[in-house]
C-alpha positions as CSV (number, residue, x, y, z in Angstrom):
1,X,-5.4,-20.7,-22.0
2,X,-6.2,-17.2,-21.0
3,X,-9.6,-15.3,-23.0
4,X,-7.3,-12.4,-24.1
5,X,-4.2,-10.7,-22.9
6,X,-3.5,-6.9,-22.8
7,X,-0.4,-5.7,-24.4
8,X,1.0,-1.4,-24.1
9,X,1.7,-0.7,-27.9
10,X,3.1,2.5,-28.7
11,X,2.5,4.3,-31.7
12,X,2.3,8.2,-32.6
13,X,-1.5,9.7,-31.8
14,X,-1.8,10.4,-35.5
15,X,-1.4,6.6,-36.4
16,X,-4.1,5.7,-33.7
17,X,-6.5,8.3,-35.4
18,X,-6.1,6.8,-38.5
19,X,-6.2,2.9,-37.3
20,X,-9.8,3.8,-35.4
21,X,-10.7,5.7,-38.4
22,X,-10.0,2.3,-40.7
23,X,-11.3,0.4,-38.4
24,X,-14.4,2.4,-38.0
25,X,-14.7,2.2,-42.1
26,X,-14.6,-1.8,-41.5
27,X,-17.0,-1.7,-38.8
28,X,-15.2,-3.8,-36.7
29,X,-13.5,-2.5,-33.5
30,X,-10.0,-1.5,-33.0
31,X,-8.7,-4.3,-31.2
32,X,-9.7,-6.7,-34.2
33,X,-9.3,-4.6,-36.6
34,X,-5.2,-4.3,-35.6
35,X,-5.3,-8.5,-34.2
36,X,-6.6,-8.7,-38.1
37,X,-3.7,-6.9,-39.6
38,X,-1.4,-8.7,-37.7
39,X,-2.9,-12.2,-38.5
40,X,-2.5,-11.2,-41.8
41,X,1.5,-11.1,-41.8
42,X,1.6,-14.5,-40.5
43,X,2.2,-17.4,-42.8
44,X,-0.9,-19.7,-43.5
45,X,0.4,-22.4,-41.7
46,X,0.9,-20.3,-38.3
47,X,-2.2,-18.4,-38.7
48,X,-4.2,-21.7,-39.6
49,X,-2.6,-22.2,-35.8
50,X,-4.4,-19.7,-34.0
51,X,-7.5,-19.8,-31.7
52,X,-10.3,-18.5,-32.5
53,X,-10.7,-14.6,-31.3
54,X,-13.6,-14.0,-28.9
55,X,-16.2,-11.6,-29.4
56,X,-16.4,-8.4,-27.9
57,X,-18.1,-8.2,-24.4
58,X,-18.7,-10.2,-21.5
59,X,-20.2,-13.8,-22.3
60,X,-23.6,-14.4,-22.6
61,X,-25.3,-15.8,-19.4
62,X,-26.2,-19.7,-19.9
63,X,-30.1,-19.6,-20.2
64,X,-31.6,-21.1,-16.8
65,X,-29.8,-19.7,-14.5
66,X,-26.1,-21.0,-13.8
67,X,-24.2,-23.0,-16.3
68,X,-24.0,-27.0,-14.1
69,X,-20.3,-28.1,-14.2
């Protein structure tokens, strides 16, 4: 399964403003904050479904040097 995948969602500038503002307010970025609000219009038994979402950023290294596979 892919990490994340990018998606072009249209919506007025003025609605953008106010989604980083809420988002902001929540202290959580605007990516979750909107993956959030979506999650929460899904029934329990399809968002009990979902994978967990990754944090923000590239991984952390593996401490040592490279991970062994």
């Amino acid at each position: 399964m892919k990490k994340a995948e990018r998606r072009n969602i249209t919506q007025p500038p003025d609605w953008w403003r106010e989604f980083e503002l809420q988002a902001n307010r929540d202290g959580v970025d605007l990516s979750g904050w909107v993956g959030e609000c979506c999650r929460a219009n899904l029934t329990d038994a399809i968002a009990a479904r979902l994978s967990f979402r990754t944090p923000r950023g590239r991984p952390r290294r593996h401490v040592g040097g490279k991970k062994k596979t």
